[in-house]
C-alpha positions as CSV (number, residue, x, y, z in Angstrom):
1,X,0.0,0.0,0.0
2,X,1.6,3.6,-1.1
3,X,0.5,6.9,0.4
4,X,1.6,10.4,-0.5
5,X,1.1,12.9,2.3
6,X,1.1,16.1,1.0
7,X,2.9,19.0,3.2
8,X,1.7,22.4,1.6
9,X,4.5,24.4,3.7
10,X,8.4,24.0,3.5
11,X,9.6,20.6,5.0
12,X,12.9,22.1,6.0
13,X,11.5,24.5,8.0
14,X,10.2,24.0,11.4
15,X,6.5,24.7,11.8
16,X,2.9,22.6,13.0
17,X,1.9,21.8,9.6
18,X,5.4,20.5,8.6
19,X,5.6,18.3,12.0
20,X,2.1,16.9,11.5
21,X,3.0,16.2,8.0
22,X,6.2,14.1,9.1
23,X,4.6,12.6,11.9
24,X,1.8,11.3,9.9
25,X,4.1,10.1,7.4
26,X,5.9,7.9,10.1
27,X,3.1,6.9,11.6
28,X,1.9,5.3,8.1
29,X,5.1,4.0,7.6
30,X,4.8,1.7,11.4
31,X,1.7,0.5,10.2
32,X,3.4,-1.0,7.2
33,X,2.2,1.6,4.7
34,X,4.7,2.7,2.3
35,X,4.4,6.4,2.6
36,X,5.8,9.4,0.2
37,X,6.2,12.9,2.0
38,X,5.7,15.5,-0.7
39,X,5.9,19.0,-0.2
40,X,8.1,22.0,-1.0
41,X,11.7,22.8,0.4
42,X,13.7,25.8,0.9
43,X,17.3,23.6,0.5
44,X,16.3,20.2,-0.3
45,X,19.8,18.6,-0.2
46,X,19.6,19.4,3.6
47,X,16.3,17.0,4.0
48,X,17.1,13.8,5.9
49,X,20.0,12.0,4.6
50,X,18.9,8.4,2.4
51,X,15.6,9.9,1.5
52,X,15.1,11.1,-2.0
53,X,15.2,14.9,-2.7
54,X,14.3,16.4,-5.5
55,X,14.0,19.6,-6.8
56,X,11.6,21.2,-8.8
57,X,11.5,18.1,-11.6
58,X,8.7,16.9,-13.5
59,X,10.6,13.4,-14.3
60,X,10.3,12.6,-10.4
61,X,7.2,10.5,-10.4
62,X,9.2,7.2,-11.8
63,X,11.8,8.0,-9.1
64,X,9.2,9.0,-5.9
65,X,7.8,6.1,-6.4
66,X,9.8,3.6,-6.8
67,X,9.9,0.4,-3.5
68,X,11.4,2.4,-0.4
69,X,12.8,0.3,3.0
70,X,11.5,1.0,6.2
71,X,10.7,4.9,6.9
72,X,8.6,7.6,5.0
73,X,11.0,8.6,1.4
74,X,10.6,12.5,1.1
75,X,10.4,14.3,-2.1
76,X,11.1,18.1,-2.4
77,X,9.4,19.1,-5.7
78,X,10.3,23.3,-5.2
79,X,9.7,26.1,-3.2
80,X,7.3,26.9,-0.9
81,X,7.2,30.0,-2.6
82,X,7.4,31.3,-5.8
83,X,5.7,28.6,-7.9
84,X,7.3,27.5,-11.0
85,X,5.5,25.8,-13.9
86,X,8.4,23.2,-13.3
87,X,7.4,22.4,-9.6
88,X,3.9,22.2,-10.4
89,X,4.2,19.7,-12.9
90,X,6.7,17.6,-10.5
91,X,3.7,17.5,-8.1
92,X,1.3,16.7,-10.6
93,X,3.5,14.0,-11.9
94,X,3.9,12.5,-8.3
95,X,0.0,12.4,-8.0
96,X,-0.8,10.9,-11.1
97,X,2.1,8.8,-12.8
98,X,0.6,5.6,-11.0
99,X,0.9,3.4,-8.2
100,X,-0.6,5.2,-4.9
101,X,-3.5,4.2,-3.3
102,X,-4.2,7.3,-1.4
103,X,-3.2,11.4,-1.9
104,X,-3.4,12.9,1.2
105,X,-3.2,16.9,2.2
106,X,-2.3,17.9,5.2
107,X,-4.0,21.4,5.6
108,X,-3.2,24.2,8.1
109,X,-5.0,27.3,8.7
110,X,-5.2,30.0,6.5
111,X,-4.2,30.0,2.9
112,X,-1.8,27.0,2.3
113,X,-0.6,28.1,-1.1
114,X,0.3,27.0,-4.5
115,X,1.5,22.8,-3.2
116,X,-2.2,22.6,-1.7
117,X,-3.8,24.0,-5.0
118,X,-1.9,21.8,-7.4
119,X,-2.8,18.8,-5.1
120,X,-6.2,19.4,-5.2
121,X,-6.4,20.0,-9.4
122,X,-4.1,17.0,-9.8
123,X,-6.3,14.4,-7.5
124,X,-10.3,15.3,-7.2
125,X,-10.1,12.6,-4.6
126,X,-7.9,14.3,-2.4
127,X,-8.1,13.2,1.0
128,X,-7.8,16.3,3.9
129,X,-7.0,15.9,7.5
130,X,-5.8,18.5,10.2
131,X,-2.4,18.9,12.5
132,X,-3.6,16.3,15.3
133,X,-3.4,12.9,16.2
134,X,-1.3,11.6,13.7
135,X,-1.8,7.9,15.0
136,X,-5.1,8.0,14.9
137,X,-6.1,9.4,11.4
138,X,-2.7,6.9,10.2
139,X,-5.2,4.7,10.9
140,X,-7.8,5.4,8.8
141,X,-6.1,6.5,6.0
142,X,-5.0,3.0,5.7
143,X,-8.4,1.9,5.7
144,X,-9.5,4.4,3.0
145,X,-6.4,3.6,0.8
146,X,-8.5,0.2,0.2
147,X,-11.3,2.1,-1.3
148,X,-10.4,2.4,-5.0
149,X,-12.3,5.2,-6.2
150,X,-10.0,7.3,-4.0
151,X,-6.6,6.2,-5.8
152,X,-5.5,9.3,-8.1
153,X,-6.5,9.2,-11.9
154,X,-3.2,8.3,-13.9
155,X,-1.7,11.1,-16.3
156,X,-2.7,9.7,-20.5
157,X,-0.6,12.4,-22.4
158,X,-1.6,13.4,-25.6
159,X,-0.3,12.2,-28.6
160,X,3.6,13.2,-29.1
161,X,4.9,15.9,-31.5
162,X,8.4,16.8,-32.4
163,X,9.0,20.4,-31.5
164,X,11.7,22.9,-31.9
165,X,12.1,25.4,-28.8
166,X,14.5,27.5,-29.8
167,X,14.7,29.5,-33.5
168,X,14.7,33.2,-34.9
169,X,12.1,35.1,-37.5
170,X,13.6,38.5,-39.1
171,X,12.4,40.0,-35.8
172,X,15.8,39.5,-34.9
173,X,18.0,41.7,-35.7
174,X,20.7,39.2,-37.3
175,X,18.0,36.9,-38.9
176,X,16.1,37.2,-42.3
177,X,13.5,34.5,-42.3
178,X,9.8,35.5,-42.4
179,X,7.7,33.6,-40.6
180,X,5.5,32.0,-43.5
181,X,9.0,30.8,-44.1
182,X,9.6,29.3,-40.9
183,X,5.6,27.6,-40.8
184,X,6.4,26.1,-44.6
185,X,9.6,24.6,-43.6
186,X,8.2,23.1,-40.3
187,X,5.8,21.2,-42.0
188,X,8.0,20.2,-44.1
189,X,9.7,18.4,-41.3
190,X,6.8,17.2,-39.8
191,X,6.8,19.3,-36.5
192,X,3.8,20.0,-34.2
193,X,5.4,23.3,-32.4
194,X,7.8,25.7,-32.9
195,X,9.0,28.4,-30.1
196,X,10.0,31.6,-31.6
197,X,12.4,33.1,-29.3
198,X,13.6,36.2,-31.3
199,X,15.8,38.5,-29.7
200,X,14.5,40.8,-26.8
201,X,10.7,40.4,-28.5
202,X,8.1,38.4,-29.1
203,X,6.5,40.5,-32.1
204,X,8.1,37.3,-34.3
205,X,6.2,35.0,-32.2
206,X,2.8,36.6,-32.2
207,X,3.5,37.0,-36.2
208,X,4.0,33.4,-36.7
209,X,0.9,32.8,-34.9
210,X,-0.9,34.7,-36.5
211,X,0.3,33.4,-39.3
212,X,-0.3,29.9,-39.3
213,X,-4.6,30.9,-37.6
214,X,-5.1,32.9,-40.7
215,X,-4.2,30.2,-43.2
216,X,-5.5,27.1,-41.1
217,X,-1.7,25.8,-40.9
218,X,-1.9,22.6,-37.6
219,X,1.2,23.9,-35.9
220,X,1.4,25.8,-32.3
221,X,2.8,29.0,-32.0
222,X,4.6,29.5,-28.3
223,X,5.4,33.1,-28.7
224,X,8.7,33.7,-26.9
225,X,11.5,35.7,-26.6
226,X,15.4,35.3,-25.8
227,X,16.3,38.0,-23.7
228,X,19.7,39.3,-23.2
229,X,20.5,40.2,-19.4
230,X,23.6,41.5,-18.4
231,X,25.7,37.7,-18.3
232,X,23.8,35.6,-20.5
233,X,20.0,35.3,-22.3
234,X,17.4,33.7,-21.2
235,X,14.1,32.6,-22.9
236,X,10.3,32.9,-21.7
237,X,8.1,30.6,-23.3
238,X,4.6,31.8,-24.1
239,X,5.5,35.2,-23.2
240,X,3.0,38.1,-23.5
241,X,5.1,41.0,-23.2
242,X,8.4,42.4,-24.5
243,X,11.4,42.1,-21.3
244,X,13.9,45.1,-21.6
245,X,17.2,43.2,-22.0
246,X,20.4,44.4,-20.3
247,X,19.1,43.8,-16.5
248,X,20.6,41.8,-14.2
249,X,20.5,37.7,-15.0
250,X,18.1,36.6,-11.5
251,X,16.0,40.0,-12.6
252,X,15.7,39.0,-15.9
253,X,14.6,35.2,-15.4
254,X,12.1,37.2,-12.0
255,X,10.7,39.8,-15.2
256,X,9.7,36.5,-16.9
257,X,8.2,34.9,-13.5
258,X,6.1,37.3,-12.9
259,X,4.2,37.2,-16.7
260,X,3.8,33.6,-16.5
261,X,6.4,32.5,-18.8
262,X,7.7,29.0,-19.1
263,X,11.6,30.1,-18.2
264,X,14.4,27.9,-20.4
265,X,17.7,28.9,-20.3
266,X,19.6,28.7,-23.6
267,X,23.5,27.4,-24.4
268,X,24.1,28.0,-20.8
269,X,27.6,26.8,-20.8
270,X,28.4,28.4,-24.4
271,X,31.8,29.4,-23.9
272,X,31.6,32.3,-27.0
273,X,28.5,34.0,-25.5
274,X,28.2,36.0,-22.3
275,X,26.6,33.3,-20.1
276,X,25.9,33.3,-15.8
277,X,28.0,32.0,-13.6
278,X,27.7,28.5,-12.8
279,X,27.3,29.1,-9.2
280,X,24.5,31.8,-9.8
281,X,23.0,29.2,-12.3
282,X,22.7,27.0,-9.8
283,X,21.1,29.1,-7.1
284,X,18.9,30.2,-9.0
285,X,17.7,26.7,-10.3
286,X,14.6,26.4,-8.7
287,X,13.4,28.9,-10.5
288,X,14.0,27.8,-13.9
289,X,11.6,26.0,-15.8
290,X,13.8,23.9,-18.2
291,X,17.8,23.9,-19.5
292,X,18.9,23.7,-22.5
293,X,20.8,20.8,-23.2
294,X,21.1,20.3,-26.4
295,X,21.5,23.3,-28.8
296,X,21.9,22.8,-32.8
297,X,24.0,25.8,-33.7
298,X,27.0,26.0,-31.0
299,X,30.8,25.7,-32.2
300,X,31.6,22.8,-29.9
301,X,29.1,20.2,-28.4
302,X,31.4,19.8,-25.4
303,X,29.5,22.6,-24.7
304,X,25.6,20.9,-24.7
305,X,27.5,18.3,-22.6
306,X,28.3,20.2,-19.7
307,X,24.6,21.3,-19.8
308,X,23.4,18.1,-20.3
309,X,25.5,16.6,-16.7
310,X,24.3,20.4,-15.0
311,X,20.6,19.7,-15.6
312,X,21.1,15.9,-14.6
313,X,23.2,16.7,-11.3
314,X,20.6,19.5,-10.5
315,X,17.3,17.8,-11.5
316,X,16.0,20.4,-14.1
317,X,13.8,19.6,-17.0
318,X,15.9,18.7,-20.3
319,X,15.1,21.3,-23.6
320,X,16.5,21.2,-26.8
321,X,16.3,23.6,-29.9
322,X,18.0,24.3,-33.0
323,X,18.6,28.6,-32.1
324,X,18.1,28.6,-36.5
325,X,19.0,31.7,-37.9
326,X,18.2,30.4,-41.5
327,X,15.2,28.2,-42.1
328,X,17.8,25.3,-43.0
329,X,19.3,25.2,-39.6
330,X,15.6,24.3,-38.3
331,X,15.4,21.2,-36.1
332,X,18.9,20.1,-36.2
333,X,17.7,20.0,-32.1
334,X,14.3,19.5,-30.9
335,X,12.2,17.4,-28.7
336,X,9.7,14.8,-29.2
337,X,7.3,15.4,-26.4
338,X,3.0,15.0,-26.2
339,X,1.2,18.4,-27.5
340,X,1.1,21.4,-25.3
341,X,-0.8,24.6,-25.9
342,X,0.3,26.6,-22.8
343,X,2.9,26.7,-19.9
344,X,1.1,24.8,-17.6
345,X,0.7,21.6,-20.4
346,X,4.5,22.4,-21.6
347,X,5.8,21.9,-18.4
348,X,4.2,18.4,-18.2
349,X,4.7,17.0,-21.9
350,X,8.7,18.0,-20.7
351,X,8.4,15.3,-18.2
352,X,7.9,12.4,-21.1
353,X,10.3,14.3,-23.4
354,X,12.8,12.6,-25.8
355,X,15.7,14.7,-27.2
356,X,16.0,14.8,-30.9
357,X,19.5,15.9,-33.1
358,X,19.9,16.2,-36.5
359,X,23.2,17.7,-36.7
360,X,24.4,19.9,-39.3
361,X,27.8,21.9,-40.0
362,X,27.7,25.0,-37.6
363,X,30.1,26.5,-40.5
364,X,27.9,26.0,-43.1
365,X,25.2,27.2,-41.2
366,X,26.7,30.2,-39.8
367,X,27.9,31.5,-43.6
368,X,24.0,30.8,-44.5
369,X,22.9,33.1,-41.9
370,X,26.3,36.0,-42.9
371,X,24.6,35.9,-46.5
372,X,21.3,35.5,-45.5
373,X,21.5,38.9,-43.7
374,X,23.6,40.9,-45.9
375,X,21.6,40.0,-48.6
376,X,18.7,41.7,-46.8
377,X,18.7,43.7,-43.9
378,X,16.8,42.8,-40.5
379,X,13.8,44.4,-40.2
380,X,13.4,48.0,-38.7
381,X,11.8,47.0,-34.8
């Protein structure tokens, strides 16, 4: 028998809500349930040494619940506060990829936040108890864990596309393309989404949805935008509104926060950019929605390998694009994950995603783009 106690407040911090949380946990666990803490955590590689911790990552559920020894195994799926598109769908995951009997919230008073929300979306048969006796409602949560109509509904994803999350329009200002060009060649390759992350707007984005609605083309549009901060760019997914570039990196990916962007953070170890630290990458990791791991246009790949072993070591969700400046260079990196129409749906279809490369000569497609834009220059923003 499996249970998943859900603590809505941080479960490194000390607090009644957290204590009831572990206490009900443990007393699962001596009556033989095998018990999942869930909740949020401030620093979760301080949680209790041999139990799992994750942070902020969609591809937990496999891991969360996988057979556990004796003792509650505790899974930190982000912070407390913000929420992240990332942590919600790690929570969501949990709940629904299978194999618990029972979801259960532990709720406090007042307003228990974004964990308690997602919990409650992610299993209509939530089950709620209060901060006392521990022992006593252990015990019959064990006996409603039998009733089947209260085990979580499983995730069925929808069909999978191949999708390229990274690529420029001529609403960069060193790119040429037009956007019907971009739609024409995508179906061409037989992709389901493209994210158009020109530079420091998303007027390209919004044009290539347009687009593709005005001529009844089956492709999604993820309006986007790679902005440049101060060290390095970073992309918001399903952006609505222009970010001024040149702030600082943590304001920059915060700008993006707070308009509900899906936040992916491009070629972060390309040694010929500007890119953050390392050490302020990985701070700020709980924040950021997805790393790019695999990038189609950078000089070296050693490069896409040292952000493929950061995103593993730190847990984040895997992306991939092609950053094409010419409409050839499209999809030499992509994903093939199920359909997603918003942040929210994004964040989960990155949880079952597969990385796709079909590599082509960075030189070749670097004098493309030199002629491309000589030939004609970017358009006036």
């Amino acid at each position: 028998m499996r249970i998943a106690v859900i603590a809505p407040a941080a479960l490194d911090r000390p607090g009644p809500t957290q204590a009831a949380a572990h206490a009900l946990a443990d007393a699962l666990s001596d009556l033989g349930a095998e018990a999942l803490l869930v909740g949020p955590a401030r620093h979760p590689d301080a949680l209790t040494e041999g139990r799992l911790a994750v942070r902020a990552l969609e591809r937990s559920g496999a891991a969360a619940l996988a057979p556990t020894g004796h003792g509650p195994r505790l899974v930190a799926v982000g912070l407390a506060a913000p929420r992240t598109w990332a942590a919600d769908a790690a929570l969501t995951r949990i709940l629904r990829a299978g194999g618990l009997d029972l979801a259960v919230l532990v709720a406090g008073d007042g307003d228990d936040g974004w964990v308690a929300a997602t919990a409650r979306a992610a299993a209509p048969a939530l089950e709620e108890v209060g901060t006392t006796a521990p022992r006593k409602t252990a015990k019959a949560l064990v006996a409603a864990a039998r009733d089947h109509a209260r085990t979580p509904s499983p995730l069925t994803p929808p069909d999978p596309i191949l999708a390229d999350f990274h690529l420029h329009s001529v609403h960069s200002h060193d790119c040429s393309t037009e956007v019907d060009e971009l739609a024409e060649r995508a179906l061409e390759l037989g992709l389901g989404a493209l994210c158009v992350t020109d530079h420091d707007t998303v007027a390209g984005g919004y044009a290539a949805r347009a687009h593709v609605e005005a001529h009844g083309i089956d492709l999604e549009i993820a309006p986007s935008s790679e902005v440049k901060s101060r060290t390095g760019e970073v992309i918001g997914i399903y952006l609505r509104e222009d970010v001024p570039p040149g702030l600082p990196f943590a304001d920059t990916v915060e700008a993006l926060r707070d308009l509900g962007a899906f936040v992916y953070v491009p070629h972060p170890f390309d040694g010929f950019h500007a890119i953050p630290d390392a050490a302020l990458l990985e701070r700020l990791a709980p924040l950021i929605d997805c790393l790019e791991v695999a990038n189609g246009r950078l000089a070296r790949e050693s490069f896409n390998q040292q952000a493929l072993a950061f995103a593993t070591r730190l847990g984040l969700p895997q992306g991939a694009g092609s950053d094409a400046h010419v409409a050839a260079g499209l999809f030499t990196a992509g994903l093939e994950l199920p359909a997603f129409h918003d942040p929210a749906s994004l964040a989960l279809a990155i949880g079952d995603a597969r990385v796709v490369r079909h590599p082509r000569s960075f030189v070749a497609l670097q004098a493309r783009k030199w002629l491309r834009t000589r030939r004609t220059p970017a358009r006036a923003e």
